[in-house]
C-alpha positions in Angstrom: 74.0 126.4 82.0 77.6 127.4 81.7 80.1 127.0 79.3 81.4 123.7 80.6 78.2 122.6 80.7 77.6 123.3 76.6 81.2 122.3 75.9 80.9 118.7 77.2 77.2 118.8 75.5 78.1 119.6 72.5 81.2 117.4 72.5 79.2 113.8 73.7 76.2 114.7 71.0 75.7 111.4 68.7 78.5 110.1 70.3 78.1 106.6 71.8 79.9 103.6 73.5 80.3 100.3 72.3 78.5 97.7 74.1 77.3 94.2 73.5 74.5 94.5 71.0 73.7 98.6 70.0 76.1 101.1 71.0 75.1 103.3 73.6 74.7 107.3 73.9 76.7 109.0 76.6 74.6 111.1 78.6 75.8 114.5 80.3 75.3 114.7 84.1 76.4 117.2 86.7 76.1 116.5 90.0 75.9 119.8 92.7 77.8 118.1 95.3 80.8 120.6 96.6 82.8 118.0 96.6 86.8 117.9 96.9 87.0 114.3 96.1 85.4 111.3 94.3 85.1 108.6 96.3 82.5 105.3 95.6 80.2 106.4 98.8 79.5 109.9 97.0 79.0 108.2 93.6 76.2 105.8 95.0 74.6 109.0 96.9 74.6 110.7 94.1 73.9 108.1 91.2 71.1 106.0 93.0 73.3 102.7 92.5 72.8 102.0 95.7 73.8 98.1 96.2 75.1 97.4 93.2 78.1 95.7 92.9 80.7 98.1 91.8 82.7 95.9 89.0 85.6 98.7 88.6 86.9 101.7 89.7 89.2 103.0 87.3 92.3 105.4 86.0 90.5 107.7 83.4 93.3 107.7 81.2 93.9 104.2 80.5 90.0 104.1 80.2 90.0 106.8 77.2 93.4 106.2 75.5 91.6 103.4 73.9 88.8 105.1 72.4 91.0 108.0 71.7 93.2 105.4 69.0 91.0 103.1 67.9 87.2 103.1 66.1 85.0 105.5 64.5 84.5 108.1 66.9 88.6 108.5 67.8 88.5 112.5 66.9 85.5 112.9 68.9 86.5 111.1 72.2 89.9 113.1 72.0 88.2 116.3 71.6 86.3 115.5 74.6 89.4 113.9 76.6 90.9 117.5 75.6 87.5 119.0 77.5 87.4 116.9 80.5 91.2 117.6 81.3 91.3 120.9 80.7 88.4 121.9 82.7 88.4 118.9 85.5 90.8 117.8 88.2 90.5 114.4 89.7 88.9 112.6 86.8 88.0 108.9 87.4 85.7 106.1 86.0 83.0 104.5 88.3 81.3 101.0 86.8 78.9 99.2 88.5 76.9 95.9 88.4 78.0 93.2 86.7 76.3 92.5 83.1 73.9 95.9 82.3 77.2 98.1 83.6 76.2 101.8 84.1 79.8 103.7 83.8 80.8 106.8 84.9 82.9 109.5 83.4 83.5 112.4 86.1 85.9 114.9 87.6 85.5 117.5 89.8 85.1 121.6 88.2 86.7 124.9 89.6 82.9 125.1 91.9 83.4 121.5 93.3 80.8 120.0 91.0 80.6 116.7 89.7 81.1 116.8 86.4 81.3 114.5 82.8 79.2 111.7 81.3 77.5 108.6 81.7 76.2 105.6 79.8 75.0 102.2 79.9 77.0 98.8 77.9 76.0 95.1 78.0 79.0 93.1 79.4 79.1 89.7 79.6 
């Protein structure tokens, strides 16, 4: 494990993300892919989403200015924003399906890895 790897661990630990119902835990993943892009064919490879309808693919800032300024976890999401930007280039948010949305938070690291979170939230 490098120190990424423990950076965006122990950044995301006890955090979570609001859905409908309990909030959810974000989840670390890393994905081994070489990659010089993220593109919605290398997300389903690599995430197992397969079919699923993908219900946004999104601009990673407006996703985590939000979060950054509002609620209880504000300071942790911005230490982790400051994290993901330092250490990631082409960072982007992946949601698919439509009501049990699985989200992903990623960008690409200095190896070509896929790299960031990952969590579940009721939307209806």
């Amino acid at each position: 494990m490098n120190i990424l790897d423990k950076q965006i661990k122990a950044a995301i630990a006890g955090m979570t993300y609001p859905s409908e119902g309990d909030p959810q835990p974000l989840e670390y993943l890393r994905w081994n892919t070489q990659a010089v892009a993220i593109d919605e064919p290398t997300v389903r490879q690599w995430s197992g989403e397969g079919d699923k309808p993908p219900l946004s693919i999104g601009n990673y800032q407006a996703f985590m200015e939000p979060r950054m300024t509002t609620g209880d976890q504000q300071s942790e999401y911005q230490a982790l924003n400051e994290i993901m930007t330092a250490n990631l280039v082409g960072l982007t948010v992946f949601k698919f399906d439509e009501i049990q949305v699985t989200i992903y938070v990623i960008g690409i690291d200095a190896l070509g890895n896929i790299v960031g979170w990952q969590t579940t939230a009721i939307q209806t």
